[in-house]
C-alpha positions as CSV (number, residue, x, y, z in Angstrom):
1,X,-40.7,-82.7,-29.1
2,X,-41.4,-80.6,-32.0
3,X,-45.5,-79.3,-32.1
4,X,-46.5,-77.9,-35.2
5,X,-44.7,-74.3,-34.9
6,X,-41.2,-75.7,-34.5
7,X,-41.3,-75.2,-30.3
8,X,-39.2,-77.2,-28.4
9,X,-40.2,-79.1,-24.6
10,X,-41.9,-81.9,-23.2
11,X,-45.8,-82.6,-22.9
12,X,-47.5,-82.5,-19.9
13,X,-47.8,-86.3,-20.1
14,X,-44.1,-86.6,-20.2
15,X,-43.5,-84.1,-16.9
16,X,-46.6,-85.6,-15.3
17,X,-44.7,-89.7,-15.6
18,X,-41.7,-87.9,-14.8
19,X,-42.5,-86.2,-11.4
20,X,-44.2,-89.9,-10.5
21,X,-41.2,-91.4,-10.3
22,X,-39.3,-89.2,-8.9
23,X,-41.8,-89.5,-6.5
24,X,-41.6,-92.8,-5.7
25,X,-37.9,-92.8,-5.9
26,X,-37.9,-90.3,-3.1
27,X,-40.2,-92.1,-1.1
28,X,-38.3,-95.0,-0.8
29,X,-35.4,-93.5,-0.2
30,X,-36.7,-91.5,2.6
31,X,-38.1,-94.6,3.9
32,X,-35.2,-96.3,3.4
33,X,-33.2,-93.7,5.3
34,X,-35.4,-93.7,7.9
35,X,-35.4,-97.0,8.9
36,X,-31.6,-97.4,9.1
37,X,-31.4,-94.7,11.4
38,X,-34.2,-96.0,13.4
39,X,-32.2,-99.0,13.5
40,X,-28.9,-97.3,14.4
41,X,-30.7,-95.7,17.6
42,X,-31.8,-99.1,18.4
43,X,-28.4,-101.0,18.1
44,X,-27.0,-97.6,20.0
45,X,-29.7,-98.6,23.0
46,X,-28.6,-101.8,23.2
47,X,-25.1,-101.0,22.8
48,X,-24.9,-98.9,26.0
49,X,-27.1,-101.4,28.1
50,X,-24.7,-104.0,27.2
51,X,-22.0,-101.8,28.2
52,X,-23.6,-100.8,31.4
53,X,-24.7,-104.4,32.3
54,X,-21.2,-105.6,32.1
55,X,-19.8,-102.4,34.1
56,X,-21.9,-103.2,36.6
57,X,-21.3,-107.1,36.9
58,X,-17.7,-106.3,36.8
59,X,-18.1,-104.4,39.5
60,X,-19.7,-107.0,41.3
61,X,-17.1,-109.3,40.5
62,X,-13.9,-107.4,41.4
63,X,-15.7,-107.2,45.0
64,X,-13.5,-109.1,47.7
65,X,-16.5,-109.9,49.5
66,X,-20.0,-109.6,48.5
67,X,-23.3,-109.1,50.7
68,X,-27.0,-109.9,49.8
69,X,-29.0,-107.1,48.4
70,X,-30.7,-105.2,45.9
71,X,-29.2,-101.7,44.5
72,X,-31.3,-100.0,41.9
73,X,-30.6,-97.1,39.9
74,X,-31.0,-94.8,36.6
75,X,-28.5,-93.1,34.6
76,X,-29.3,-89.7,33.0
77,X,-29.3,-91.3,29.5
78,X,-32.3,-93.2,30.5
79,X,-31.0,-96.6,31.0
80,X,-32.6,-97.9,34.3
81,X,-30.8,-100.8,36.1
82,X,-31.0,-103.1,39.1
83,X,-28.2,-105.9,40.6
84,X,-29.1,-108.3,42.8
85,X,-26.6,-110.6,44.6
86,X,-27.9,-113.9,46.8
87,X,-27.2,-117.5,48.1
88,X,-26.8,-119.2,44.7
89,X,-30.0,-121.9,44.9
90,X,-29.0,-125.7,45.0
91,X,-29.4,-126.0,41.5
92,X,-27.7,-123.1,40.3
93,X,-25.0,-125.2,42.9
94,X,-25.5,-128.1,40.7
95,X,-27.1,-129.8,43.5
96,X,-29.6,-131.9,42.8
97,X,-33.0,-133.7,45.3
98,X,-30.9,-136.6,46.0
99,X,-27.7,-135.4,46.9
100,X,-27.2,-134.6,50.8
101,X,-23.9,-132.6,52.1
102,X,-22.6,-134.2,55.2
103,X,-23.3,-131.8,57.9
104,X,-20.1,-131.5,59.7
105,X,-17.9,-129.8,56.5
106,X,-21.2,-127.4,56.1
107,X,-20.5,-125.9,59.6
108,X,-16.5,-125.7,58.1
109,X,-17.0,-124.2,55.1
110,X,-14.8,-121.3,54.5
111,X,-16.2,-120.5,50.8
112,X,-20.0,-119.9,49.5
113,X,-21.4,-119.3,46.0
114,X,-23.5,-116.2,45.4
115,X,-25.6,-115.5,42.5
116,X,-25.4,-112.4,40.9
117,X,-28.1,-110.6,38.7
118,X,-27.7,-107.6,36.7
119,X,-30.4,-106.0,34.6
120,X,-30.6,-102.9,32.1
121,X,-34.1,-101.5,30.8
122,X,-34.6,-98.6,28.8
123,X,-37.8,-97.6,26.7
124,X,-38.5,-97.8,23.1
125,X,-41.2,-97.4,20.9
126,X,-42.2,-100.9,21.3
127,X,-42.4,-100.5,25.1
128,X,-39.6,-101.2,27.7
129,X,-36.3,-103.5,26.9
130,X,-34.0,-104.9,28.9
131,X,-31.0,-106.8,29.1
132,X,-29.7,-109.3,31.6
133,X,-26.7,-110.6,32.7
134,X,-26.5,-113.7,35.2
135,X,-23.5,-115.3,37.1
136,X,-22.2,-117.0,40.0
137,X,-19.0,-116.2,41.9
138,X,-17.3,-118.1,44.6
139,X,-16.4,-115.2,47.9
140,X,-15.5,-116.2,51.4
141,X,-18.0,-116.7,53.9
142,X,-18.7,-113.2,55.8
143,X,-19.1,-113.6,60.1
């Protein structure tokens, strides 16, 4: 602008609307930014439980035989996890109140199902998370 000596620049007005939304421009931005990488550690979190869940079932599952139990665990990157194999349930069988297995082939039977159970938890802002991952597996009956 031009003030009554011929001086060149911008009024204090001008600067002052100026800086404002720059401001704001920047805030969002940083907000923006932040969120996104907040989200990225998130999606990382779940990522490697995911990972770990199915490392361990794998595990599980390449297993000739497999025995009841509990193991529990942590890993140094702070993912906490516990597997659990047992006697799959009569419904997880698909056995239902009505059906009866004759007696004699239960004393024969060479196979069983076991139920398998493998959980992740790690901690977030929000509190603890965790991932499961469920599933049965025919093995031979252990004497």
């Amino acid at each position: 602008m031009r003030g009554c000596d011929g001086a060149r620049g911008f009024t204090l007005l001008e600067v002052s609307v100026a800086m404002a939304v720059l401001g704001l421009v920047l805030g969002t931005m940083m907000q923006v930014l932040s969120g996104g990488l907040n989200l990225e550690y998130k999606s990382g979190q779940l990522a490697r439980a995911v990972l770990r869940a199915r490392a361990l079932t794998d595990e599980l599952l390449s297993q000739i035989e497999l025995r009841d139990g509990v193991e529990e665990s942590a890993d140094p990157d702070g993912l906490r996890w516990r597997r659990a194999v047992r006697e799959a349930t009569p419904e997880e069988r698909g056995v239902g109140a009505d059906d009866e297995e004759d007696s004699d082939f239960a004393d024969e039977r060479e196979f069983t199902l076991k139920s398998i159970e493998v959980s992740v938890a790690w901690d977030e802002s929000g509190g603890e998370k965790t991932y499961t991952v469920r599933s049965l597996r025919v093995v031979p009956v252990l004497e």
